[in-house]
CHARMM-style PDB file with segment names, atoms N, HN, CA, C and O in Angstrom:
ATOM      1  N   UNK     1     -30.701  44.354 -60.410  1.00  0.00      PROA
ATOM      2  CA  UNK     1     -29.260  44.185 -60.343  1.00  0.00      PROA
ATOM      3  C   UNK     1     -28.812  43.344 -61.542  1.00  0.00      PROA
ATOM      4  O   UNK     1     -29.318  42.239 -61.740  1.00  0.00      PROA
ATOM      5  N   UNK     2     -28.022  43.772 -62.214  1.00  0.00      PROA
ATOM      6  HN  UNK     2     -27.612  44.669 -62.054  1.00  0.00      PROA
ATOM      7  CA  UNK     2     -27.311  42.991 -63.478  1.00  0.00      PROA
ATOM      8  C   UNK     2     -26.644  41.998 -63.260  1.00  0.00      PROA
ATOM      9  O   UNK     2     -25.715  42.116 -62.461  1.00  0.00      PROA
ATOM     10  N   UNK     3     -26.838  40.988 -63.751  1.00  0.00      PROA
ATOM     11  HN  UNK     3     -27.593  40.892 -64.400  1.00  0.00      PROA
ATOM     12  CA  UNK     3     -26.056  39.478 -63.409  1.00  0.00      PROA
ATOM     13  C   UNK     3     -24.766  39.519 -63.857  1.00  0.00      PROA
ATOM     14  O   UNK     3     -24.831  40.265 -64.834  1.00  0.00      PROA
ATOM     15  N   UNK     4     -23.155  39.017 -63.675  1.00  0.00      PROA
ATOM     16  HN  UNK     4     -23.102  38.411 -62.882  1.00  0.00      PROA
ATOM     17  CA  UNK     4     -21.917  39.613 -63.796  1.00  0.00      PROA
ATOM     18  C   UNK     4     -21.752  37.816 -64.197  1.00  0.00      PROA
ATOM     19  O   UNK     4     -22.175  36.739 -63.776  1.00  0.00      PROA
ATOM     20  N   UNK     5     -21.113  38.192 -64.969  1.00  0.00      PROA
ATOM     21  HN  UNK     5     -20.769  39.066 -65.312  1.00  0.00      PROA
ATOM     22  CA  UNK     5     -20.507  36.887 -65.824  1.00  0.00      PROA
ATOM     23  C   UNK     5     -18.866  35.907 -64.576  1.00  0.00      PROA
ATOM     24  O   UNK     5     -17.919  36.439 -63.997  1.00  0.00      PROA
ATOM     25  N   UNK     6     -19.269  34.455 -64.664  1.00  0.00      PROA
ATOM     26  HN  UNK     6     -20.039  34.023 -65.134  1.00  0.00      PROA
ATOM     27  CA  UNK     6     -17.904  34.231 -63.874  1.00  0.00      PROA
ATOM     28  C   UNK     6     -16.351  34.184 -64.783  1.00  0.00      PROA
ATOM     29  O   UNK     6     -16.108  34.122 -65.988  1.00  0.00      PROA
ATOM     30  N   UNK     7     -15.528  34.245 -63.618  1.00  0.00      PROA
ATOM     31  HN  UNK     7     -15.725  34.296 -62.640  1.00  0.00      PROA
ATOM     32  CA  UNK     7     -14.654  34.528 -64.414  1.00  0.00      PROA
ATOM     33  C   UNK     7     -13.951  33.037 -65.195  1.00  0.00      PROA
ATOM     34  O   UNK     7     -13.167  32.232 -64.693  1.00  0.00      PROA
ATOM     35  N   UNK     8     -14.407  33.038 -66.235  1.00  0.00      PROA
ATOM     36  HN  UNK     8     -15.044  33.692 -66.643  1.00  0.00      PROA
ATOM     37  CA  UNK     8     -14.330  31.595 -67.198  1.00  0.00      PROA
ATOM     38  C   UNK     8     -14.011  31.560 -67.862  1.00  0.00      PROA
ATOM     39  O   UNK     8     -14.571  32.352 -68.620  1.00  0.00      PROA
ATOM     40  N   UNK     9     -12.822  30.757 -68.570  1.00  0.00      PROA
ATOM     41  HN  UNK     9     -12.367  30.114 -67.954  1.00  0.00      PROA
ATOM     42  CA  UNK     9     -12.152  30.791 -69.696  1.00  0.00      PROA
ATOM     43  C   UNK     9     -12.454  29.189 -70.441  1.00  0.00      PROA
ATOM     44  O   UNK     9     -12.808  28.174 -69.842  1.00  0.00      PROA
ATOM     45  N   UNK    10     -12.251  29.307 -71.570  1.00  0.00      PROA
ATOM     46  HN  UNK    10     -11.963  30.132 -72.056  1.00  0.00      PROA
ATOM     47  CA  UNK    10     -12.114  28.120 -72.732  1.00  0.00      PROA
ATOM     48  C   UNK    10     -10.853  27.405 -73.166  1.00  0.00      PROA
ATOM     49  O   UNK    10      -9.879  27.941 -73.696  1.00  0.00      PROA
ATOM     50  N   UNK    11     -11.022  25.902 -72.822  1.00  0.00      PROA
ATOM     51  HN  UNK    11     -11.813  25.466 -72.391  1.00  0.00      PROA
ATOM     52  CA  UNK    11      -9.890  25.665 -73.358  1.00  0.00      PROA
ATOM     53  C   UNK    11     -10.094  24.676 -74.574  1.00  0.00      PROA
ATOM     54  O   UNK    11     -10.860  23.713 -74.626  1.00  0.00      PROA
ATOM     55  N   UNK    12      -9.204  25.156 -75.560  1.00  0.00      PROA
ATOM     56  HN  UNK    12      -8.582  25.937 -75.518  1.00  0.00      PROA
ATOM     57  CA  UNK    12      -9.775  23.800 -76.866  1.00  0.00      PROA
ATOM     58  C   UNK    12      -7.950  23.417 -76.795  1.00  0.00      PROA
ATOM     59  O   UNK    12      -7.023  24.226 -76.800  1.00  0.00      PROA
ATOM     60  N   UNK    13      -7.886  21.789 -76.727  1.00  0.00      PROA
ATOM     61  HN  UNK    13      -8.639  21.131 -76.723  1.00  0.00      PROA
ATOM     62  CA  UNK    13      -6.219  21.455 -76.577  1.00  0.00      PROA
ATOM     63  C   UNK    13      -6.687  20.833 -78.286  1.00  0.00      PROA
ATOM     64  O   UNK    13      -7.568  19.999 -78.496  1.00  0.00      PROA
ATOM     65  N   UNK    14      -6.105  21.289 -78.999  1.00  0.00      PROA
ATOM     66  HN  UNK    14      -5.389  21.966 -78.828  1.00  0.00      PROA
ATOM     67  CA  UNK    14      -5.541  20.113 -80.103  1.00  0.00      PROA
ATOM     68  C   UNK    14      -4.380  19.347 -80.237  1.00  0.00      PROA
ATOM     69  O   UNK    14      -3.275  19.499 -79.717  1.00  0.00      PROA
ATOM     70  N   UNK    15      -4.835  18.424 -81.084  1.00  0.00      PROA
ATOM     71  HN  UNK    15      -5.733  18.301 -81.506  1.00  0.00      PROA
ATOM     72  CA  UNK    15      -3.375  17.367 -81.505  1.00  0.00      PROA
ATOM     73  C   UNK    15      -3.275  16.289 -80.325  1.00  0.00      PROA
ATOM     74  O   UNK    15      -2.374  15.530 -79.970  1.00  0.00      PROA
ATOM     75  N   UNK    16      -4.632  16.547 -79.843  1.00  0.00      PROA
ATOM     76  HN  UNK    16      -5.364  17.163 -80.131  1.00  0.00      PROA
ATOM     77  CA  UNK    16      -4.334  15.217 -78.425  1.00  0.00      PROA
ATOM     78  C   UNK    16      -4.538  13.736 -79.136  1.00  0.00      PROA
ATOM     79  O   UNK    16      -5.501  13.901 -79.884  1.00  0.00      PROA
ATOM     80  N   UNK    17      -4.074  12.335 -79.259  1.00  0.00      PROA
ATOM     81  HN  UNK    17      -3.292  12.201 -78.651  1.00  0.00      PROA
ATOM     82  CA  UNK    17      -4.311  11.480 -79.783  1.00  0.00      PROA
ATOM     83  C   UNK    17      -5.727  10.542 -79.364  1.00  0.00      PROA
ATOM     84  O   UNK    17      -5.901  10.071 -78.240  1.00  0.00      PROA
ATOM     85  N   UNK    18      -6.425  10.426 -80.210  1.00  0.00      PROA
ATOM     86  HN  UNK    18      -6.283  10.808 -81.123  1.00  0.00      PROA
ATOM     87  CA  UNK    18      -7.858   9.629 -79.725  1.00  0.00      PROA
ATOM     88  C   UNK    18      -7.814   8.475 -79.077  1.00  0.00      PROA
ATOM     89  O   UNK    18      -8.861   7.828 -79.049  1.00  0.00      PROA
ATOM     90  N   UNK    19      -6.821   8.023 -78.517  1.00  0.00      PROA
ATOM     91  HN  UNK    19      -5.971   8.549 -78.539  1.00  0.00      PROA
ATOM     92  CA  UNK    19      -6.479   6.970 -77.761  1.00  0.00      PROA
ATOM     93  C   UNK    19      -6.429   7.919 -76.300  1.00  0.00      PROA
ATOM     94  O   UNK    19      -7.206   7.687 -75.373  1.00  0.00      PROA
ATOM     95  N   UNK    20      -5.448   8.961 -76.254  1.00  0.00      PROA
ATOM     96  HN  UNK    20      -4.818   9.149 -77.007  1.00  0.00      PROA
ATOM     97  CA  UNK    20      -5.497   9.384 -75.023  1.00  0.00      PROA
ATOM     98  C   UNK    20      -6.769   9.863 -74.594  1.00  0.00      PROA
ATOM     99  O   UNK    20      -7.344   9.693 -73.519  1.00  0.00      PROA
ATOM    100  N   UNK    21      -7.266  10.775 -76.076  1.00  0.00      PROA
ATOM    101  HN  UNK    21      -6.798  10.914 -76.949  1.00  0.00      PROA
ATOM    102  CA  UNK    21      -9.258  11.155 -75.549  1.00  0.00      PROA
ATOM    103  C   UNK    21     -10.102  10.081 -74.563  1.00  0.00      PROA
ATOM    104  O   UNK    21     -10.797  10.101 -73.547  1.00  0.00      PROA
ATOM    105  N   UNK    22      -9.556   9.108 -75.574  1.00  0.00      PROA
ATOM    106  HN  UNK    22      -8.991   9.092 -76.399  1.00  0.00      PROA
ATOM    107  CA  UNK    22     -10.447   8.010 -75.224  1.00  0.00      PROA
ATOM    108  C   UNK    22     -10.533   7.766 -73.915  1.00  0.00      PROA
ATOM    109  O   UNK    22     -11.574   7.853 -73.265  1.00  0.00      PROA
ATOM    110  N   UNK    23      -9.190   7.379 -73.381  1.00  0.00      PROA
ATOM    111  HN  UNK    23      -8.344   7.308 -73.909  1.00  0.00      PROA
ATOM    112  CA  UNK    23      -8.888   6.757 -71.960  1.00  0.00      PROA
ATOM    113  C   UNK    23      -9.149   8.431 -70.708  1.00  0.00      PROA
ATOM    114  O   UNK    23      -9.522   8.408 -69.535  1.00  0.00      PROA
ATOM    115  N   UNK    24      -8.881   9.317 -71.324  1.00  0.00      PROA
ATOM    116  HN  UNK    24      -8.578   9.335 -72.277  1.00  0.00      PROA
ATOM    117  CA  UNK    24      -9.654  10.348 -70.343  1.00  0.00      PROA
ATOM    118  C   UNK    24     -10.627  10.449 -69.990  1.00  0.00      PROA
ATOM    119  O   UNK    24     -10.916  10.885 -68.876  1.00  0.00      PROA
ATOM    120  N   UNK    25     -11.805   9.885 -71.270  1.00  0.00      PROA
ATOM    121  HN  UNK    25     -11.570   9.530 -72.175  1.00  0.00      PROA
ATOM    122  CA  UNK    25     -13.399   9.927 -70.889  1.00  0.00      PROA
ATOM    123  C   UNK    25     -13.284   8.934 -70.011  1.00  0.00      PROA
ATOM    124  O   UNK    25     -13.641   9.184 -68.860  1.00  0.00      PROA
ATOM    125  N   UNK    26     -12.848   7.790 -70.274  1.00  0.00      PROA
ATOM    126  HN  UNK    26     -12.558   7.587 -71.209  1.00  0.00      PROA
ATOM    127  CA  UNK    26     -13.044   6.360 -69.538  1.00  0.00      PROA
ATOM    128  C   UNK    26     -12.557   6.578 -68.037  1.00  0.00      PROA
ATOM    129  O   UNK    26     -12.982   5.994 -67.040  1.00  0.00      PROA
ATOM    130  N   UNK    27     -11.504   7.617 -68.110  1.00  0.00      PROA
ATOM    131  HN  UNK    27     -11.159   8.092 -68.920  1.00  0.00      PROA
ATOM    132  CA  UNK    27     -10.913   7.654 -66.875  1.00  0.00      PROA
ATOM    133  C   UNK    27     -12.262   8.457 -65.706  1.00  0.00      PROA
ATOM    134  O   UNK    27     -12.749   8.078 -64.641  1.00  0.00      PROA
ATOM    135  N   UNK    28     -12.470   9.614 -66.520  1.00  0.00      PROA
ATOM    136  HN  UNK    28     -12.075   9.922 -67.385  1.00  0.00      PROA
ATOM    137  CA  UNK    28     -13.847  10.495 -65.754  1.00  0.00      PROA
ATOM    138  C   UNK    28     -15.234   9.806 -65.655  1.00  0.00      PROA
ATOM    139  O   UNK    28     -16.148  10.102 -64.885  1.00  0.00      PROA
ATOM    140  N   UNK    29     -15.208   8.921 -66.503  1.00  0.00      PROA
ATOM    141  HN  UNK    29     -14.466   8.681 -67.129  1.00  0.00      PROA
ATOM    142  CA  UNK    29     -16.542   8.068 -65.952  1.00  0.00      PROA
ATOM    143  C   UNK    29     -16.042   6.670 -65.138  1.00  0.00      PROA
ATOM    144  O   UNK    29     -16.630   6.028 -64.268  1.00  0.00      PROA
ATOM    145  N   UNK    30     -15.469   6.578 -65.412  1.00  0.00      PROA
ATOM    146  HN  UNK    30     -14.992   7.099 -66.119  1.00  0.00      PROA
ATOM    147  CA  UNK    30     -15.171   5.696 -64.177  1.00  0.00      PROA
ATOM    148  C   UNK    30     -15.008   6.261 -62.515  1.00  0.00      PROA
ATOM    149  O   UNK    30     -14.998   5.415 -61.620  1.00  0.00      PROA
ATOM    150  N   UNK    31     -14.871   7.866 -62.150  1.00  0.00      PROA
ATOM    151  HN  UNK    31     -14.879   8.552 -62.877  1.00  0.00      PROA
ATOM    152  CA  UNK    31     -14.667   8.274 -61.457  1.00  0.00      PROA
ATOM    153  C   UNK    31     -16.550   9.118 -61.206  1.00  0.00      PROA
ATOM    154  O   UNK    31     -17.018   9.843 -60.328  1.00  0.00      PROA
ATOM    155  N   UNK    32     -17.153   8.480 -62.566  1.00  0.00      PROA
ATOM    156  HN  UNK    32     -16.772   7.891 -63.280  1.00  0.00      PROA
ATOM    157  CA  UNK    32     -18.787   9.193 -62.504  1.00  0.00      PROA
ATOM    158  C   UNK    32     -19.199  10.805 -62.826  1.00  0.00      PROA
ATOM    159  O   UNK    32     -20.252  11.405 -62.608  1.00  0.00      PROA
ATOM    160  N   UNK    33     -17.793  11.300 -63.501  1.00  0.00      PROA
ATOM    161  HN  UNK    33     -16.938  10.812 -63.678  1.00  0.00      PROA
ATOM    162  CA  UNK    33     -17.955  13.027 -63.886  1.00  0.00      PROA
ATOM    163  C   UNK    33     -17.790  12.738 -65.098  1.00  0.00      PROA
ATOM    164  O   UNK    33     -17.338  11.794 -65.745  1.00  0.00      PROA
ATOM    165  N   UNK    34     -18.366  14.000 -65.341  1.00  0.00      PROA
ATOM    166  HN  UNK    34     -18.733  14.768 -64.815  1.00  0.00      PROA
ATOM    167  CA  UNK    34     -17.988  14.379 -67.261  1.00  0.00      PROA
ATOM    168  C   UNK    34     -16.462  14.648 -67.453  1.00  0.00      PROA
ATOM    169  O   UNK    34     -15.741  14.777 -66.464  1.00  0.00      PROA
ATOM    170  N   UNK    35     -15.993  14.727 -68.654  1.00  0.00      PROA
ATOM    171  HN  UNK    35     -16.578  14.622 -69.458  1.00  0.00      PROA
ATOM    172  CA  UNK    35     -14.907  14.807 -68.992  1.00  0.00      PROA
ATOM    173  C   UNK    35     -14.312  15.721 -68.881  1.00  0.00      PROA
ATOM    174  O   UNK    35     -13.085  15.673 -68.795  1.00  0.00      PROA
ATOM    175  N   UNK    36     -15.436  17.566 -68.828  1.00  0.00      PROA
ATOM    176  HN  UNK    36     -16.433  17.605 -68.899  1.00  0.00      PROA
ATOM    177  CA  UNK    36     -14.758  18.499 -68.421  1.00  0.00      PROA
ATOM    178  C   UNK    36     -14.883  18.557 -67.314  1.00  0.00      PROA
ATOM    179  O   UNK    36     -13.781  18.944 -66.927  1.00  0.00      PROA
ATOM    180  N   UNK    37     -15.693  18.396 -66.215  1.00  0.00      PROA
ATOM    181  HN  UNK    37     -16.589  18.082 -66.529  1.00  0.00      PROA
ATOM    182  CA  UNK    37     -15.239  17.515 -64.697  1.00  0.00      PROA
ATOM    183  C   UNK    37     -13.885  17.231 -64.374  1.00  0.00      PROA
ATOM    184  O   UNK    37     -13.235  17.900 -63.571  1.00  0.00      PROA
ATOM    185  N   UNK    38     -13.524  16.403 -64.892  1.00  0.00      PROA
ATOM    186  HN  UNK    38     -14.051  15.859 -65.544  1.00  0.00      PROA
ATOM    187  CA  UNK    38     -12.377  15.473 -64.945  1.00  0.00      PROA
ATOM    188  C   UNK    38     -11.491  17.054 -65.041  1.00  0.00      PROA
ATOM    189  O   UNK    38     -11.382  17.966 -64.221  1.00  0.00      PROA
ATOM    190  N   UNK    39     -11.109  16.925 -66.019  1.00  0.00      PROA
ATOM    191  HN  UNK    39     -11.197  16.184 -66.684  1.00  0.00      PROA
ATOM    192  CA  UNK    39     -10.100  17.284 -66.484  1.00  0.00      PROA
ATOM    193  C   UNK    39      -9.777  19.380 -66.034  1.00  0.00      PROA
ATOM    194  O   UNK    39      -8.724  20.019 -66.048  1.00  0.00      PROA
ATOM    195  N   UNK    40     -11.471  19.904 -65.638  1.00  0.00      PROA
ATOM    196  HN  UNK    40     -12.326  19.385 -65.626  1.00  0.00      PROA
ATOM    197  CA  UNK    40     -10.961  20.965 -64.532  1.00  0.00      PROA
ATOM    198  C   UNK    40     -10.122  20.345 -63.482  1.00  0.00      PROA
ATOM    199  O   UNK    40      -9.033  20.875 -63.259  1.00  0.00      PROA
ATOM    200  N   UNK    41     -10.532  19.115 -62.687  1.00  0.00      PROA
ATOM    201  HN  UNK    41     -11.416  18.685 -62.868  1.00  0.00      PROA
ATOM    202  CA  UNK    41     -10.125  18.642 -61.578  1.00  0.00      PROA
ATOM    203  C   UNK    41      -8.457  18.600 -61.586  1.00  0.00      PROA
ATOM    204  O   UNK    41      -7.705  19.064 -60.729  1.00  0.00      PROA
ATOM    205  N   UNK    42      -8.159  17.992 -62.654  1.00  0.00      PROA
ATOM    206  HN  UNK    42      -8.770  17.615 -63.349  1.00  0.00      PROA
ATOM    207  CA  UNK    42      -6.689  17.864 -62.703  1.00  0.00      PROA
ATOM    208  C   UNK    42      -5.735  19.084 -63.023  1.00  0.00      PROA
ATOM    209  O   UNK    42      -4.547  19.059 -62.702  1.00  0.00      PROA
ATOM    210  N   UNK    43      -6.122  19.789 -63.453  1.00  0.00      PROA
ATOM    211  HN  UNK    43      -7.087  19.809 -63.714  1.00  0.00      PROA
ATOM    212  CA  UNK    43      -5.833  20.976 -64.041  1.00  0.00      PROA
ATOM    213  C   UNK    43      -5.857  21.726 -62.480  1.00  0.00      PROA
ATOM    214  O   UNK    43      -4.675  21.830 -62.153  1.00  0.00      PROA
ATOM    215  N   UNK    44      -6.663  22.238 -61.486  1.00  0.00      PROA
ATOM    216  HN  UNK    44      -7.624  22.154 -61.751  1.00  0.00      PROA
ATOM    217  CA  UNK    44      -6.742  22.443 -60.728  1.00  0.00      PROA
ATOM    218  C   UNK    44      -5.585  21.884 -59.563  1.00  0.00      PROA
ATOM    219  O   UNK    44      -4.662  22.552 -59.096  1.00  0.00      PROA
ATOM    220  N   UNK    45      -5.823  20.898 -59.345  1.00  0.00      PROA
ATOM    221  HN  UNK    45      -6.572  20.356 -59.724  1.00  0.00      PROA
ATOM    222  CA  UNK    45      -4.667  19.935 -58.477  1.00  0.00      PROA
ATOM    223  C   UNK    45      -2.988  19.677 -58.971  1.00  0.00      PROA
ATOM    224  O   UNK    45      -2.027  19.481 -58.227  1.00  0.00      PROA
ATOM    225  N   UNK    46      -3.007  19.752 -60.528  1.00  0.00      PROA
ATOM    226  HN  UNK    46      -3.787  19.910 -61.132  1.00  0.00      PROA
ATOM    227  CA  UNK    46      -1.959  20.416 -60.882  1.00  0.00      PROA
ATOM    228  C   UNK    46      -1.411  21.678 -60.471  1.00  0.00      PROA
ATOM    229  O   UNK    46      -0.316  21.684 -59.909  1.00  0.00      PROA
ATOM    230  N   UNK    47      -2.095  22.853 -60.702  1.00  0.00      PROA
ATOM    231  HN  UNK    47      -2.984  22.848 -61.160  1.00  0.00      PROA
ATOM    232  CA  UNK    47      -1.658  23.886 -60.367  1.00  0.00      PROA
ATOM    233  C   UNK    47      -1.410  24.508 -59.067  1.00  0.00      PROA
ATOM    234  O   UNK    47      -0.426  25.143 -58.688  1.00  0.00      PROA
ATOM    235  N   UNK    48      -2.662  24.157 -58.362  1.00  0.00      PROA
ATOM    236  HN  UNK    48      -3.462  23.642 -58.670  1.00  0.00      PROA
ATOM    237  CA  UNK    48      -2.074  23.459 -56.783  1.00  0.00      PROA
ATOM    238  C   UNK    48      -0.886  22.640 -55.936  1.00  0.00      PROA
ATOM    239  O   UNK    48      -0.456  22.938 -54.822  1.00  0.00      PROA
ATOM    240  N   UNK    49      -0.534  21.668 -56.674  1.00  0.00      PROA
ATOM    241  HN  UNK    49      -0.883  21.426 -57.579  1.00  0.00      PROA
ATOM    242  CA  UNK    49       0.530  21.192 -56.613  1.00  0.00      PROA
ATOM    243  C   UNK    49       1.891  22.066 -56.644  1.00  0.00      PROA
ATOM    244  O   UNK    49       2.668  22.297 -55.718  1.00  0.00      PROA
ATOM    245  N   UNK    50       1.937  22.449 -57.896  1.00  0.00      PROA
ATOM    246  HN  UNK    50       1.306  22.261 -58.649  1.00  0.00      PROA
ATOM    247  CA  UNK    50       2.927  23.723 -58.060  1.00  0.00      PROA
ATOM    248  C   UNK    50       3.085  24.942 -57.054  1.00  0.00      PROA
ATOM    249  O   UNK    50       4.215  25.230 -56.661  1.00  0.00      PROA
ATOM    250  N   UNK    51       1.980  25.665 -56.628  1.00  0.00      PROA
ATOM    251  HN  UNK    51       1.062  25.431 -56.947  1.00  0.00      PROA
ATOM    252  CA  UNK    51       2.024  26.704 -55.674  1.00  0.00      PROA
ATOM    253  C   UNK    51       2.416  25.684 -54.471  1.00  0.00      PROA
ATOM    254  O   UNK    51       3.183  26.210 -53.664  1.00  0.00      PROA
ATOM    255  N   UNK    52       2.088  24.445 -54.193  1.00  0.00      PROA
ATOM    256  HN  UNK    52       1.465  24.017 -54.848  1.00  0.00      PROA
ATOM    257  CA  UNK    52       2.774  24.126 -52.838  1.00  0.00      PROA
ATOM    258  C   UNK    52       4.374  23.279 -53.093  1.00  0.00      PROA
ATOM    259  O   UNK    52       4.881  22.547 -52.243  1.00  0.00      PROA
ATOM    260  N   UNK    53       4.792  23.487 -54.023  1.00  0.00      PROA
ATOM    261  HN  UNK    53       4.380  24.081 -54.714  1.00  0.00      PROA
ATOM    262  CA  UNK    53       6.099  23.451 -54.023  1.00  0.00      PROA
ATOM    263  C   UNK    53       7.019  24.544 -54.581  1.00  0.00      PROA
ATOM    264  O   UNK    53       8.191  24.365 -54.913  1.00  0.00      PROA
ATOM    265  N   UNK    54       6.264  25.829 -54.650  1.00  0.00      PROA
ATOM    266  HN  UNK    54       5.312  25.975 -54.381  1.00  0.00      PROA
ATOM    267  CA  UNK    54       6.897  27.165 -54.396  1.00  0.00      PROA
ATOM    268  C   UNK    54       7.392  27.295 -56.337  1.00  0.00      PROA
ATOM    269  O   UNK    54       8.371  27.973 -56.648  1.00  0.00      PROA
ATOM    270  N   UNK    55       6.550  26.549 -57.427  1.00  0.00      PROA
ATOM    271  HN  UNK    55       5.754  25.998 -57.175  1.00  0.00      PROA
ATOM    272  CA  UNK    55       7.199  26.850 -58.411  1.00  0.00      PROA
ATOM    273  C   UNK    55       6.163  27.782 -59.532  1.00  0.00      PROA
ATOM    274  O   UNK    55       6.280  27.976 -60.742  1.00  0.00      PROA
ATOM    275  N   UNK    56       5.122  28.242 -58.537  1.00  0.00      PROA
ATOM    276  HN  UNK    56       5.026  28.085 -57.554  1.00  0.00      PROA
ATOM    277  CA  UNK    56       3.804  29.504 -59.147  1.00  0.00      PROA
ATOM    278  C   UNK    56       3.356  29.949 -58.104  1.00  0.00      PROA
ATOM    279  O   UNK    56       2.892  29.215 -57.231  1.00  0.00      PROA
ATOM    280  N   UNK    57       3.423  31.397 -58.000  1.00  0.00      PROA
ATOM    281  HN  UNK    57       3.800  31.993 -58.710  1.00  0.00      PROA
ATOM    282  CA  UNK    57       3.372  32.139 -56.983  1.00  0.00      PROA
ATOM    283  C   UNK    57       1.440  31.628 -56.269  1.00  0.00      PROA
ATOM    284  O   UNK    57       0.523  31.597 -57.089  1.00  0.00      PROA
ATOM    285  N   UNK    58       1.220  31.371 -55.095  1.00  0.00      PROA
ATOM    286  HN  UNK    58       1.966  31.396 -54.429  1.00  0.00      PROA
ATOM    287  CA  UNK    58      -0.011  30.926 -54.506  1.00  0.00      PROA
ATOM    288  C   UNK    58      -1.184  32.451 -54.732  1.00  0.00      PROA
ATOM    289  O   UNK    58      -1.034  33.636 -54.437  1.00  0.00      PROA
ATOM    290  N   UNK    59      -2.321  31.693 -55.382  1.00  0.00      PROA
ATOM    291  HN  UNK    59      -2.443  30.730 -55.622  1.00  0.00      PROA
ATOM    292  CA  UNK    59      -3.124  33.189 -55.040  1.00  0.00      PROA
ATOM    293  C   UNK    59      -3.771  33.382 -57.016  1.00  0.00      PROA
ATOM    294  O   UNK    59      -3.258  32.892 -58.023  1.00  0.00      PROA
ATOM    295  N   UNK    60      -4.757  34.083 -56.921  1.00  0.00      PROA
ATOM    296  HN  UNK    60      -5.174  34.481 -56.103  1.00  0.00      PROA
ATOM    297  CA  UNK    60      -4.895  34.454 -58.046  1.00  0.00      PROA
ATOM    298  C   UNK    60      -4.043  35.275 -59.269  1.00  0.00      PROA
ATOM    299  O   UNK    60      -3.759  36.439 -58.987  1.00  0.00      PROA
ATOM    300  N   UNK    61      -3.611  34.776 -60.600  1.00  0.00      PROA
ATOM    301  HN  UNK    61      -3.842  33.831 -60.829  1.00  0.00      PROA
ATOM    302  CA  UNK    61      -2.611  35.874 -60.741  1.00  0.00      PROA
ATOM    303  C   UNK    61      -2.129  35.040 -62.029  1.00  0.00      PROA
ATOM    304  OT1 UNK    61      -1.192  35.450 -62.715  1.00  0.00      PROA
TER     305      UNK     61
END
C-alpha cells in the first residue's frame, strides 16, 4: 500500500521583527514546545476562535 502524504502546508512569514522572533521562541519554551509547536497552536485557536464567532465558515474549506 502506498504511503499518502498529510495534508501540509508551509508557512515562511517575513518582515517579522527579531524582537518579536525572539519573544515567540521565549514564549514556546517557556510553555516547553518548539516554536513551530507554538505557533501551529495559535494559528489553530485563532481560527477556531473565528468559526465560533460565525466570522469563517466551521469545517474544512
Amino acid at each position: 500500500m502506498a504511503k499518502t502524504k498529510p495534508d501540509l502546508t508551509t508557512f515562511y512569514v517575513r518582515g517579522t521583527s527579531r524582537e518579536i522572533a525572539r519573544k515567540l521562541k521565549a514564549a514556546a519554551a517557556l510553555q516547553g514546545k518548539s516554536l513551530t509547536a507554538y505557533l501551529k497552536e495559535l494559528f489553530e485557536g485563532h481560527v477556531t476562535e473565528l468559526e465560533r464567532k460565525g466570522v469563517l465558515p466551521k469545517g474544512k474549506g
